[in-house]
C-alpha positions, 0 to 999 in steps of 0.5 A: 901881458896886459893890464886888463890880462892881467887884472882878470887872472888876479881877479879870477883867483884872489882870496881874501885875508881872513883878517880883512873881511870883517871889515869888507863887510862892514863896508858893504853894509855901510855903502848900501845905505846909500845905494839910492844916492849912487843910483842917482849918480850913475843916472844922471851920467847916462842922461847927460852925458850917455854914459854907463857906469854901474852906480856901485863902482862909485862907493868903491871909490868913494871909500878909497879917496875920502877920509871916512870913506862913504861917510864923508859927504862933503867929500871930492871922490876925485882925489879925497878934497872937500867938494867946496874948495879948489882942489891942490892935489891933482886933478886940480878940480872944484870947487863944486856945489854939491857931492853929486857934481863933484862925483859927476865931474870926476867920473866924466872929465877927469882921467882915465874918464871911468864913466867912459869905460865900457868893460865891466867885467872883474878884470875891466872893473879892476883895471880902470879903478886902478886907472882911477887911482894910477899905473906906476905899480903896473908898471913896476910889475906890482899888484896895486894896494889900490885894487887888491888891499886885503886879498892874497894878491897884494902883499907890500908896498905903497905910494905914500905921497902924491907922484912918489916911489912906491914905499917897501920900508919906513922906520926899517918897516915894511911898508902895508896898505890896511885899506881895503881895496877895491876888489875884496870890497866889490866882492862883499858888496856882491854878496850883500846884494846880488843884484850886482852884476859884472856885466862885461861890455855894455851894450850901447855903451860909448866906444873908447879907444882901444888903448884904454883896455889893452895897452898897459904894458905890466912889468919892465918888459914893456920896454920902449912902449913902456917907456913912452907911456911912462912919460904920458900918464893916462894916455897908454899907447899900443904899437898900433897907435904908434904905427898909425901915428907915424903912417899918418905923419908919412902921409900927409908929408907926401901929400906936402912934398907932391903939391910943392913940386907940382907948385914949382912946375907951374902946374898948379 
């Protein structure tokens, strides 16, 4: 099954935890204060660059990457680092003058390149926030704290350092992220503002290739494409990628080996 697959059932029939919901919306209400400056974002993007990305996914990340969440300004969204300073932790980005041109810079140059995302829907949105954040649960199979934190999707587990496993136990303790996570934090801005609308493909949006919605292989399953992209972050191949790679490399061989020969026959 797909990422995107498998996102969008989850997506479908997640509920909340009752003990996280008064903090999704307190969330909600603290995000909206700044509905105008994540606008601007999102404009900027589609003026410079012809992007579209829905000024509320910004807030979702903003709250998951930097300490304090929305309420830090001074804040890289790319990977929690303050704006001003040369990031250490990948990306290795900045430093930027302002929130706004670091958030630009992370959202259109920084992998997966959310701004290029053209699926909107609640599984397209989950999928590439879990891009945003990274696929080693994806790949072991396992709901991403990331995204479900705080709904009944999610129930252990968690990275807690920068290229790390995936954490069960510490101190003989299972290892829970209390953070919210994107989708129950989506769902209580929704309900705040119902001008949020999951709007699946966009119209006129930058097509990007297909691997990005369809070729992360979720589990063990995936075998040797599973394998192989494990050793690529970001950059997920299907077979078709793979076949047309190696139909392309047998072509132009042939189109090697046909002008050799006919070189040594003089004839050319």
């Amino acid at each position: 099954m797909s990422l995107l697959a498998e996102n969008t059932k989850r997506w479908n029939a997640m509920k909340e935890k009752p003990s996280f919901k008064t903090a999704a919306r307190k969330f909600a209400s603290r995000a909206m204060v700044h509905k105008s400056t994540y606008e601007y974002i999102s404009a900027e993007i589609k003026q410079r660059h012809g992007y579209h990305i829905p000024w509320w996914l910004i807030p979702l990340v903003h709250e998951r990457e930097c300490v304090r969440g929305v309420d830090n300004w001074n804040c890289n969204i790319a990977q929690g680092s303050a704006f001003a300073e040369k990031s250490r932790i990948v990306p290795y980005n900045g430093p930027f003058a302002s929130f706004v041109a670091a958030a630009i810079a992370a959202l259109v140059e920084e992998a997966p390149y959310a701004a290029k995302n053209i699926n909107w829907s609640g599984g397209g949105t989950m999928t590439i926030a879990e891009k945003y954040n990274g696929l080693k649960y994806a790949r072991s199979g396992k709901a991403s704290p990331y995204v479900w934190s705080g709904t009944d999707q999610y129930v252990s587990g968690k990275v807690l350092q920068d290229h790390g496993p995936i954490e069960y136990y510490k101190n003989g303790k299972p290892v829970i992220d209390t953070q919210l996570g994107i989708a129950i934090s989506l769902r209580a801005m929704m309900e705040l503002d119902p001008t949020i609308v999951l709007d699946g493909d966009h119209p006129g949006q930058e097509k990007t290739p297909r691997k990005t919605e369809t070729s992360v292989v979720v589990g063990s399953g995936g075998g040797l494409l599973a394998a192989i992209n494990a050793l690529v972050p970001y950059y997920d191949l299907t077979w078709w990628d793979i076949t047309g790679f190696v139909a392309a490399t047998v072509f132009a061989a042939g189109l090697i080996i046909y002008f050799v020969n006919k070189h040594k026959k003089g004839q050319i």
